[in-house]
SEDO-175156 format. One record per residue: x, y, z of N, C-alpha, C in turn; residue number from 0; residue in three letters. Coordinates in steps of 0.05 Angstrom, whole numbers. Layout:
n.u  n.v  n.w  ca.u  ca.v  ca.w  c.u  c.v  c.w  pos  code
X  Y  Z  X  Y  Z  X  Y  Z  NUM  ALA
...
***
This chain:
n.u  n.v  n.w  ca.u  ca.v  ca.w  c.u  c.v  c.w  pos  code
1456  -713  1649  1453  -731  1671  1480  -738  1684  0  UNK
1506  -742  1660  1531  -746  1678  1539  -718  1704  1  UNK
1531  -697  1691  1538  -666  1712  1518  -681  1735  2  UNK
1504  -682  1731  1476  -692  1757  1489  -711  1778  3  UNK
1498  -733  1763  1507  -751  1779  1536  -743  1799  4  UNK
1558  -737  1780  1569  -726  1794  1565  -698  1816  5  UNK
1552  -685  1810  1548  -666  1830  1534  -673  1851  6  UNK
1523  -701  1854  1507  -715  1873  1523  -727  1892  7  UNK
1552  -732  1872  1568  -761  1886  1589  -729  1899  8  UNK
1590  -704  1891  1591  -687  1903  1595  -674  1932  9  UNK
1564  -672  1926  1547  -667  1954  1548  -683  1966  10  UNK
1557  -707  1969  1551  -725  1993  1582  -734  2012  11  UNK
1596  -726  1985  1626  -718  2000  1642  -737  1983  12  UNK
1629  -751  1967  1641  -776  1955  1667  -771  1939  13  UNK
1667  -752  1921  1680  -740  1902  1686  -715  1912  14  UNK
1702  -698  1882  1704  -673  1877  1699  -671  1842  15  UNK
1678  -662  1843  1666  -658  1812  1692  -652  1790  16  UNK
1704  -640  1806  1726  -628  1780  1742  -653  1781  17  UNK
1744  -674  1786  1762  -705  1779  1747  -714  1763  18  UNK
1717  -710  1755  1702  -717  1742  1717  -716  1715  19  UNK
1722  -740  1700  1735  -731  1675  1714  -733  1650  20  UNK
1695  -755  1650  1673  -759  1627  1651  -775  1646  21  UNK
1634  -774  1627  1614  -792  1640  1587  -795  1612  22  UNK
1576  -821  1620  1565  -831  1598  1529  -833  1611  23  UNK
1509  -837  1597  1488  -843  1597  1479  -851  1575  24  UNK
1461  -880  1581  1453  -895  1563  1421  -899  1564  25  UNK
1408  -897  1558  1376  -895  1554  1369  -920  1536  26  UNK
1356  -936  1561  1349  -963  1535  1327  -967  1539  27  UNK
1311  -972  1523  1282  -972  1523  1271  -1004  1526  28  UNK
1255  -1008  1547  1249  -1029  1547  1275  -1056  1553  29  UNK
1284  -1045  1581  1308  -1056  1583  1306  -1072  1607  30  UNK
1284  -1068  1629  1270  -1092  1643  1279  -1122  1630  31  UNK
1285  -1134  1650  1302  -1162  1647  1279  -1182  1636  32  UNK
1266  -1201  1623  1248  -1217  1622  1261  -1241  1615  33  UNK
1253  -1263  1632  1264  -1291  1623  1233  -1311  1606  34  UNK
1244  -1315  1584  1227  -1325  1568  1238  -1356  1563  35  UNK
1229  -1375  1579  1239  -1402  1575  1264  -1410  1581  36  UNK
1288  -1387  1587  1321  -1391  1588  1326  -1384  1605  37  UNK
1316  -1378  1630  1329  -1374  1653  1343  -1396  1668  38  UNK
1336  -1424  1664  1348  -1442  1676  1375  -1443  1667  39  UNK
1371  -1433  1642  1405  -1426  1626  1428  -1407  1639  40  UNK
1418  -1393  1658  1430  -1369  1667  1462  -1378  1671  41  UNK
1463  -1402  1686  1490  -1409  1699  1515  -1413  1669  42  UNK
1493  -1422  1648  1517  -1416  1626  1529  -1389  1616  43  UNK
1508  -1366  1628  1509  -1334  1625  1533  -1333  1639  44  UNK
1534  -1339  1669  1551  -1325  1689  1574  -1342  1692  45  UNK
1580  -1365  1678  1604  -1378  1673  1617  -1361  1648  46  UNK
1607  -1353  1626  1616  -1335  1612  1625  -1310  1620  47  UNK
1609  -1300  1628  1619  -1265  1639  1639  -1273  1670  48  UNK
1642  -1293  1684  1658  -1297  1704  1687  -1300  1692  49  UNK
1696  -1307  1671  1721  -1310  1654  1729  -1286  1650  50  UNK
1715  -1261  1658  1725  -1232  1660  1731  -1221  1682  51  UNK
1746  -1225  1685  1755  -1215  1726  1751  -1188  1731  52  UNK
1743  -1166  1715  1745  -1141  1716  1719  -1132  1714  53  UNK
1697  -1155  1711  1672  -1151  1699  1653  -1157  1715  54  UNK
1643  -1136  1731  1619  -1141  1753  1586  -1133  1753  55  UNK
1578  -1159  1739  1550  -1159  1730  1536  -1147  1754  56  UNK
1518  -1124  1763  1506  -1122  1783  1474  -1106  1778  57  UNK
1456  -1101  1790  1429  -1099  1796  1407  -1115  1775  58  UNK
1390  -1104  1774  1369  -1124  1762  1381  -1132  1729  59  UNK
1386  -1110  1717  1399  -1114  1689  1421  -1135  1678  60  UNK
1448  -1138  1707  1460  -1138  1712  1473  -1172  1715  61  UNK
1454  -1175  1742  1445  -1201  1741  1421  -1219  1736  62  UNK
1401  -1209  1726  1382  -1223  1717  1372  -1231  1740  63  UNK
1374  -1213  1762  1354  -1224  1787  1330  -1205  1794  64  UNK
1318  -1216  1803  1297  -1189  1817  1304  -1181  1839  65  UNK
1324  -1158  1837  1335  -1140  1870  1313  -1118  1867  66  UNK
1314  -1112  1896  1302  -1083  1904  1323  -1066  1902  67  UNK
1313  -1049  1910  1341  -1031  1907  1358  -1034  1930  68  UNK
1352  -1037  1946  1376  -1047  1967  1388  -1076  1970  69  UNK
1384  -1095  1950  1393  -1115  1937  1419  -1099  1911  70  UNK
1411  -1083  1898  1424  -1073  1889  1448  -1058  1896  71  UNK
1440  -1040  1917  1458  -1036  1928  1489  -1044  1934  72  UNK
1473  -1059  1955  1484  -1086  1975  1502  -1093  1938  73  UNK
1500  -1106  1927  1510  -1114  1908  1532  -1097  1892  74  UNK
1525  -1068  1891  1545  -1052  1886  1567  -1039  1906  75  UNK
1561  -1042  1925  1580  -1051  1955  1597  -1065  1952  76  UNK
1585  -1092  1943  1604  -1112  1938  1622  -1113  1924  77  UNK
1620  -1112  1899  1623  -1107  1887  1650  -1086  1885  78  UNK
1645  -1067  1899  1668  -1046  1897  1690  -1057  1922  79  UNK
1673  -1064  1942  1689  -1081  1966  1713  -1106  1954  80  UNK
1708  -1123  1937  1716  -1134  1915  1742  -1130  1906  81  UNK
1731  -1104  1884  1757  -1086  1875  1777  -1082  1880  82  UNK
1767  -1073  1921  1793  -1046  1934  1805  -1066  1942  83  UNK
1797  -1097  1952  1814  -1115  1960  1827  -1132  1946  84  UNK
1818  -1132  1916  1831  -1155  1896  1823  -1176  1905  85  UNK
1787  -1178  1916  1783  -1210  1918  1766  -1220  1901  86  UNK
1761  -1247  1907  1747  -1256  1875  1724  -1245  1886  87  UNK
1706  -1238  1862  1678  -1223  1860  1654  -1252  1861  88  UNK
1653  -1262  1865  1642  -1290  1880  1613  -1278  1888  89  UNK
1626  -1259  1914  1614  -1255  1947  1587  -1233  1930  90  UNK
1585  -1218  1901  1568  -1206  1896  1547  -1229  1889  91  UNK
1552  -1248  1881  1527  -1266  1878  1504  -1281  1898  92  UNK
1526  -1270  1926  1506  -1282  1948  1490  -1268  1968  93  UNK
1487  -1247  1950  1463  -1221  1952  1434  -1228  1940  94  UNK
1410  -1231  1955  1395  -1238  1947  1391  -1271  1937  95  UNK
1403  -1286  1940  1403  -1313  1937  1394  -1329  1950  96  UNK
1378  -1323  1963  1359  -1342  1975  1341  -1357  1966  97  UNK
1322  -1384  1969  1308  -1399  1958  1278  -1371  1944  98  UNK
1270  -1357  1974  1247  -1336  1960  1261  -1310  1969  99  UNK
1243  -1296  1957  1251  -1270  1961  1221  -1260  1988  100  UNK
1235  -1242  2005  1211  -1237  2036  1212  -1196  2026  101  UNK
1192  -1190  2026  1184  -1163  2045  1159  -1170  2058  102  UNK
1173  -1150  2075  1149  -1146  2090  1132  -1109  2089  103  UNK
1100  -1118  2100  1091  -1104  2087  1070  -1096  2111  104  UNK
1078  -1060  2127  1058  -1060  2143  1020  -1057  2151  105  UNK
1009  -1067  2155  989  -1072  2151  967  -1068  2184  106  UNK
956  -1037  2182  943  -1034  2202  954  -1037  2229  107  UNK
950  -1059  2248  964  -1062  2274  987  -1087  2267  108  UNK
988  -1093  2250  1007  -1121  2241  1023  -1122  2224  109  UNK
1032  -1130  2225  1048  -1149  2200  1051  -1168  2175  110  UNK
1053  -1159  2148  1040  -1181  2143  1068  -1186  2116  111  UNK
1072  -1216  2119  1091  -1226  2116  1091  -1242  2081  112  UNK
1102  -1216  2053  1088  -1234  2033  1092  -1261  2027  113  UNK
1075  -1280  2012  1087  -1304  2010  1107  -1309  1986  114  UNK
1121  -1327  1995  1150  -1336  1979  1136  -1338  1950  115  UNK
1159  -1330  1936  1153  -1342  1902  1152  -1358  1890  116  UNK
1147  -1370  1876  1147  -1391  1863  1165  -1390  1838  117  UNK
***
């Protein structure tokens, strides 16, 4: 899977495979995020891992949020945006942070707008 990836980041112009020096894959089973009673705890999570300045918690695993993948993204954007500027990594948390989370979902001649979460 590491050849895969890089030959992906490849083709798209990102890289050159041969700078590729290693690469890792990790297979975790059952690795879906679930909050069981301790999510209101979270802010003691990300006060901990924030005392690592080099350490950028990101997508669903990551941060313990429910992103789509372009929440994710968006997040690993940041994230690298971050990096190249040496600024505080803050600005990845205010991805997806809204009170609900919205898609929308097309439906015949309309629109139909899901409702917020609870």
């Amino acid at each position: 899977m590491p050849d895969f990836a890089a030959g992906e980041l490849e083709r798209i112009g990102f890289i050159e495979r041969k700078d590729v020096i290693a690469g890792t894959l990790v297979r975790v089973p059952r690795a879906y995020p679930a909050y069981f009673g301790a999510y209101s705890q979270f802010g003691c999570l990300r006060n901990y891992l924030d005392r690592y300045s080099n350490l950028y918690p990101i997508g669903r695993n990551g941060m313990h949020r429910y992103n789509n993948q372009d929440h994710s993204m968006l997040t690993a954007n940041a994230a690298v945006d971050a990096i190249a500027r040496g600024a505080p990594k803050e600005q990845i948390w205010d991805i997806n942070a809204e009170e609900s989370y919205h898609e929308e979902m097309i439906v015949g001649d309309g629109v139909f707008q899901a409702p917020a979460r609870s």
